[in-house]
LUMLUMKOL-735993 format. One record per residue: residue in three letters; x, y, z of N, C-alpha, C in turn. Coordinates in steps of 0.05 Angstrom, whole numbers, padded with zeros to 5 digits, always signed. Each point is the difference from the previous one (the first is absolute). Layout:
BEGIN
ALAXYZXYZXYZ;...
This chain:
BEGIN
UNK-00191+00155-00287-00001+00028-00005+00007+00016+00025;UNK+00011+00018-00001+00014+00016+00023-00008+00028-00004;UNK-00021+00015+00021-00002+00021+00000+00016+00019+00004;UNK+00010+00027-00008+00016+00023+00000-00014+00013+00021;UNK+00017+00019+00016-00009+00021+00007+00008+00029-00014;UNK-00013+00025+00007+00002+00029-00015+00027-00007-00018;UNK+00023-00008+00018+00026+00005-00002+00003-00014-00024;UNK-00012-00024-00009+00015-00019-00014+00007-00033+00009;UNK+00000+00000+00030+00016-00018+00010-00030-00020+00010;UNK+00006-00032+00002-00013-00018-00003-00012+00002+00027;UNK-00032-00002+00013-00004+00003+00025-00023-00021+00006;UNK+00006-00019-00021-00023-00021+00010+00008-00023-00024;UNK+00006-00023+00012-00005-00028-00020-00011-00018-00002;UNK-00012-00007-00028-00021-00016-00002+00003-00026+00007;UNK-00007-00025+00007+00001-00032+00002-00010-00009-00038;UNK+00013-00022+00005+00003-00008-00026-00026-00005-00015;UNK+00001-00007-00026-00021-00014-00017-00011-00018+00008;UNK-00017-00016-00011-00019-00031+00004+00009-00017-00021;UNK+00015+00004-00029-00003-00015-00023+00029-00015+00003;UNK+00008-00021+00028+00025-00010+00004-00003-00033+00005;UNK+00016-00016+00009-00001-00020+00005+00002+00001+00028;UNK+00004-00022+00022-00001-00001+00024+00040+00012+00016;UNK+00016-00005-00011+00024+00003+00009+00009+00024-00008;UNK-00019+00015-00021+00008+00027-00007-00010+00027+00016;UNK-00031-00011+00004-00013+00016+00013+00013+00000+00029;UNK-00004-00022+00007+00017+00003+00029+00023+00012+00009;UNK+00028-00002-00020+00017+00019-00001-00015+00031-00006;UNK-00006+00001-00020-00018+00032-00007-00005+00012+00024;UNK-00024-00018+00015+00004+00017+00022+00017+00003+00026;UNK+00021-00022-00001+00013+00002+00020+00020+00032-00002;UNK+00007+00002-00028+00019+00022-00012-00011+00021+00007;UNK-00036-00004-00006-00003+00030-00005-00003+00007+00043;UNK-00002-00018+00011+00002+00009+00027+00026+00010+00006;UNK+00018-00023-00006+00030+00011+00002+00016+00029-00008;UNK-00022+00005-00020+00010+00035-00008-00025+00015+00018;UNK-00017-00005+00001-00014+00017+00028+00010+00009+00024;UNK+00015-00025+00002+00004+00002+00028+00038+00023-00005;UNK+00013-00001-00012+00025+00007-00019-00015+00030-00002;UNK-00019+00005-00011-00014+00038-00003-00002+00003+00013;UNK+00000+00001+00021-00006+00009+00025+00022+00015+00014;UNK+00026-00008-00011+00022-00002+00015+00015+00029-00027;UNK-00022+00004-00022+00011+00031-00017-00007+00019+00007;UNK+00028+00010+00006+00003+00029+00003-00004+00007+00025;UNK+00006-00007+00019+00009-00009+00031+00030+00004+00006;UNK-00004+00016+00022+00037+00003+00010+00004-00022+00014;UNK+00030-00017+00000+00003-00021+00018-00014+00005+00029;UNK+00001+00018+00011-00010+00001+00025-00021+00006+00000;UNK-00030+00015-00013-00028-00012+00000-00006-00020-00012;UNK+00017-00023-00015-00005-00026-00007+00011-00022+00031;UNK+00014+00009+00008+00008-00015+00031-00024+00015+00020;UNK-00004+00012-00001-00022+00015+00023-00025-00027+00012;UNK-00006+00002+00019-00014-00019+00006-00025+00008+00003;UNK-00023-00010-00012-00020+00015-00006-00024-00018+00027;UNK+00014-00003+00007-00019-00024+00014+00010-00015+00032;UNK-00014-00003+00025+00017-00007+00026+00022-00020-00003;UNK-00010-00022-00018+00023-00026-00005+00014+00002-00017;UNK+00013+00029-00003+00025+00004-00011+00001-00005-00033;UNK-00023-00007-00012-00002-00003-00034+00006+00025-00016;UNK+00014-00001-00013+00010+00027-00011-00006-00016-00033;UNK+00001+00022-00023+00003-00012-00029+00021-00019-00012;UNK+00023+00016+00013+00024-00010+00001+00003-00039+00011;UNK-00012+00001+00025+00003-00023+00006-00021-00020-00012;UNK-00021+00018-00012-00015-00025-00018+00016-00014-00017;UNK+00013+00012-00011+00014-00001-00030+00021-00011+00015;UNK+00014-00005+00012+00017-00014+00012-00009-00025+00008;UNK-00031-00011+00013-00002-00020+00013-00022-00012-00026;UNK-00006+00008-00023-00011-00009-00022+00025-00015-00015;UNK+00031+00019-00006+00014-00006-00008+00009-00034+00015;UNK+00003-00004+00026+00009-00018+00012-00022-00029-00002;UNK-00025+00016-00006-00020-00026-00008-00006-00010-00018;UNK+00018+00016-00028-00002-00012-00026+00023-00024+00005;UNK+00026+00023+00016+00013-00025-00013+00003-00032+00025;UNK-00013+00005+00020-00001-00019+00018-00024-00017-00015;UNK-00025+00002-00015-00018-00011-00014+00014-00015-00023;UNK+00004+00011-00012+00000-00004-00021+00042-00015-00003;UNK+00009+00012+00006+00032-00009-00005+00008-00019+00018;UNK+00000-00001+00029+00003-00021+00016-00024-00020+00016;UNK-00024+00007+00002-00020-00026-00007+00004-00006-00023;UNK-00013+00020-00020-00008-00021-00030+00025-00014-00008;UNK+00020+00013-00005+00028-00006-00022+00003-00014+00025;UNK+00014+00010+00029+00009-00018+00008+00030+00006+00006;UNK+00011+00018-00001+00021+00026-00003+00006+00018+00024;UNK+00026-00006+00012+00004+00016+00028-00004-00026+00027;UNK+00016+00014+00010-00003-00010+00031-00021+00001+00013;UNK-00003+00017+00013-00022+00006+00008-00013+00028-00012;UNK-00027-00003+00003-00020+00029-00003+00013+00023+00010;UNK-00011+00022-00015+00007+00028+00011-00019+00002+00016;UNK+00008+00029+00019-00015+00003+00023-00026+00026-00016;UNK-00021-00011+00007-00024+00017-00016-00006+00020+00015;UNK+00007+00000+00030-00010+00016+00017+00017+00025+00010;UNK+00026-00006-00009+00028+00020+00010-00004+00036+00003;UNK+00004-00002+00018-00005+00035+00002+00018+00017-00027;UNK-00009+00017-00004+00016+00012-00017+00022+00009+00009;UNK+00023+00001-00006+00026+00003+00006+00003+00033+00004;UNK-00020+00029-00018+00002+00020+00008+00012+00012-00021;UNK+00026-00009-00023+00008+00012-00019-00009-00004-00021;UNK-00015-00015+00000-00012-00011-00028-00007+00021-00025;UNK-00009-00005-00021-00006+00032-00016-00029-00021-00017;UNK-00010+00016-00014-00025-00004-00017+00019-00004-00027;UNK+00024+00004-00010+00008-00018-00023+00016-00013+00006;UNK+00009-00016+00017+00010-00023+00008-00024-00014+00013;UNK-00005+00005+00007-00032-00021+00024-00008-00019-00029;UNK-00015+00034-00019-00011-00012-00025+00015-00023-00019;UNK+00037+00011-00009+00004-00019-00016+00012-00030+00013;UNK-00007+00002+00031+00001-00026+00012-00032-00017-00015;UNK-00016+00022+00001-00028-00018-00002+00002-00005-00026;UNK+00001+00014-00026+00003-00006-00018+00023-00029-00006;UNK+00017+00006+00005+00018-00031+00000-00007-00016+00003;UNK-00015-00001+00031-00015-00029+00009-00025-00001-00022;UNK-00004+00015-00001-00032-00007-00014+00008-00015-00033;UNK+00030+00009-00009+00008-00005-00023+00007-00030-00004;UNK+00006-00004+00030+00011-00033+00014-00014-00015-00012;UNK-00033-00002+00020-00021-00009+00011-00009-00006-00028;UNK-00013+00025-00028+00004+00004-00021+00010-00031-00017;UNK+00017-00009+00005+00016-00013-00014-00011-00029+00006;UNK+00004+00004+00031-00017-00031+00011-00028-00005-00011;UNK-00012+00024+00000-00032-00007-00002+00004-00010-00037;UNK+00012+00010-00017+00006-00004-00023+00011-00031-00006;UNK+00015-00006+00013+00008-00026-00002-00014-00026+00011;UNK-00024+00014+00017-00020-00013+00003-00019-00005-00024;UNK-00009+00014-00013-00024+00003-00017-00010-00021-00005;UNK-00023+00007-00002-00013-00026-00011-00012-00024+00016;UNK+00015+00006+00029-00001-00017+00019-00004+00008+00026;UNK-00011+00013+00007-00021+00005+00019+00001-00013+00020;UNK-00006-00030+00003-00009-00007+00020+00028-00016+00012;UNK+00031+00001-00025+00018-00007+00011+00013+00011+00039;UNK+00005-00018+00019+00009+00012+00019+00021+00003-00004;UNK+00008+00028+00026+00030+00006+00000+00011-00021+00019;UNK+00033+00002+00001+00011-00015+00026-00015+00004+00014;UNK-00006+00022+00023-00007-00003+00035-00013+00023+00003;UNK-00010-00002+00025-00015+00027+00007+00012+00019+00013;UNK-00014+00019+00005+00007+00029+00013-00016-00010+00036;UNK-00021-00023-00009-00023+00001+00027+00019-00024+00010;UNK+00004-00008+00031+00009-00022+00003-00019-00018+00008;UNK+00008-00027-00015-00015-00020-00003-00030-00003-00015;UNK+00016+00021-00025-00019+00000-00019+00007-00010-00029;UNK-00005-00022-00011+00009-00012-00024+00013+00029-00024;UNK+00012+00006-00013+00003+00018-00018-00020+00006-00013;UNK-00008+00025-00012-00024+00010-00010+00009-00005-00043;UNK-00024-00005-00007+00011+00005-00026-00002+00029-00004;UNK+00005+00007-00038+00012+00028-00008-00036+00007-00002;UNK-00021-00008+00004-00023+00012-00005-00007+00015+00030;UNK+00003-00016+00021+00004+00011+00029+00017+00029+00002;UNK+00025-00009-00005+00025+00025+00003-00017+00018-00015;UNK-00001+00002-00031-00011+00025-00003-00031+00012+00010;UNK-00015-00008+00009-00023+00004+00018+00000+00013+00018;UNK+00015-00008+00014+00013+00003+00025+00014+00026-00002;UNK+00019+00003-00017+00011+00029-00011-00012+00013-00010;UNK-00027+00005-00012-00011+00013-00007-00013+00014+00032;UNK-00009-00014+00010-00016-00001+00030+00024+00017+00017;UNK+00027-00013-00006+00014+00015+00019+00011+00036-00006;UNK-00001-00004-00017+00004+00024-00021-00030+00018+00001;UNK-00019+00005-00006-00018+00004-00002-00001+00016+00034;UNK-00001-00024+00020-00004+00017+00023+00025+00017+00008;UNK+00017-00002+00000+00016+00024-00003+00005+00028-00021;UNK-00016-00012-00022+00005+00026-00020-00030+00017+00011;UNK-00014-00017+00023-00026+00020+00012+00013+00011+00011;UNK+00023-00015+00023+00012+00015+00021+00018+00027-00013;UNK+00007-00007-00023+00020+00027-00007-00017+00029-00014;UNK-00025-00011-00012-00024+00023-00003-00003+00013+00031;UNK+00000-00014+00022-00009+00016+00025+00031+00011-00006;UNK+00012-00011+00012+00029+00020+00011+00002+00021-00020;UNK+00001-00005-00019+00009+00029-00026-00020+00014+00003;UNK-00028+00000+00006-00020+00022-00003+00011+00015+00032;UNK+00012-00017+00018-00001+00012+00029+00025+00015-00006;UNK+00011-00002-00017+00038+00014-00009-00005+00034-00010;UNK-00027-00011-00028+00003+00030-00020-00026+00002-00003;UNK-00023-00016+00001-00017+00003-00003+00000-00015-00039;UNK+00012-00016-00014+00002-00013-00011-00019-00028+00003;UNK-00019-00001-00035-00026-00019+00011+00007-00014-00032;UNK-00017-00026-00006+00005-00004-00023+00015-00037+00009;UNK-00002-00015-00023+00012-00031+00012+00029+00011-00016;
């Protein structure tokens, strides 16, 4: 359920139901973090979405950029196994970026990732090829999404601070 504000427009969303199985709920909430962290980033000019709300340079923009780079380094080249090497999670923002490109980068990956966790089902405790940790056996798909929930989660806190420090904008 997604609260409105005066206007009309959605200013708070709810986390999922209880009445699921184990691979659903876990996606459920991975999603519903993934659009948390995604609201945060409406109705923002490219340049108070790049603004750095914080000394170590974290801006909204670059969440959504370095979330984007950890779906698909998780999930597409550990799990699948896909690409040369990992993307860089930590890359400064390059400076031109915009809030609908950043976004339908994240959306894509997330559509990727999406697909893998799908073609997992059912199987949980299957591992992927390799890790992201070195000299760490591959994690299975019950780990990855945990883990993304965890990773997701603490950044969709970090983007509640930055957006309230932007407009004064509160709400998940």
């Amino acid at each position: 359920m997604t609260d409105t504000t005066a206007a009309g427009k959605p200013s708070d969303v709810r986390p999922p139901g209880i009445e699921a199985d184990e691979p659903s709920t876990l996606l459920t909430f991975l999603d519903y973090l993934r659009e948390a962290v995604i609201g945060k980033t409406d109705g923002l000019t490219d340049e108070d979405a790049r603004r750095p709300g914080v000394a170590s340079g974290t801006s909204l923009l670059w969440l959504v950029r370095h979330l984007t780079a950890v779906e698909l380094n998780w999930f597409l080249w550990a799990y699948r196994g896909e690409g040369g090497e990992p993307r860089d999670d930590d890359a400064p923002s390059p400076g031109d970026e915009s809030v609908a490109g950043s976004v339908a980068d994240y959306r894509a990956a997330i559509a990727r990732a999406n697909e893998v966790i799908a073609a997992a089902a059912g199987h949980l405790d299957r591992p992927g090829v390799r890790s992201l940790r070195p000299n760490a056996p591959a994690p299975s798909m019950r780990w990855l999404l945990v883990h993304m929930i965890e990773e997701t989660g603490r950044h969709a806190g970090h983007a509640d601070i930055l957006r309230e420090q932007l407009d004064g904008a509160v709400g998940r």
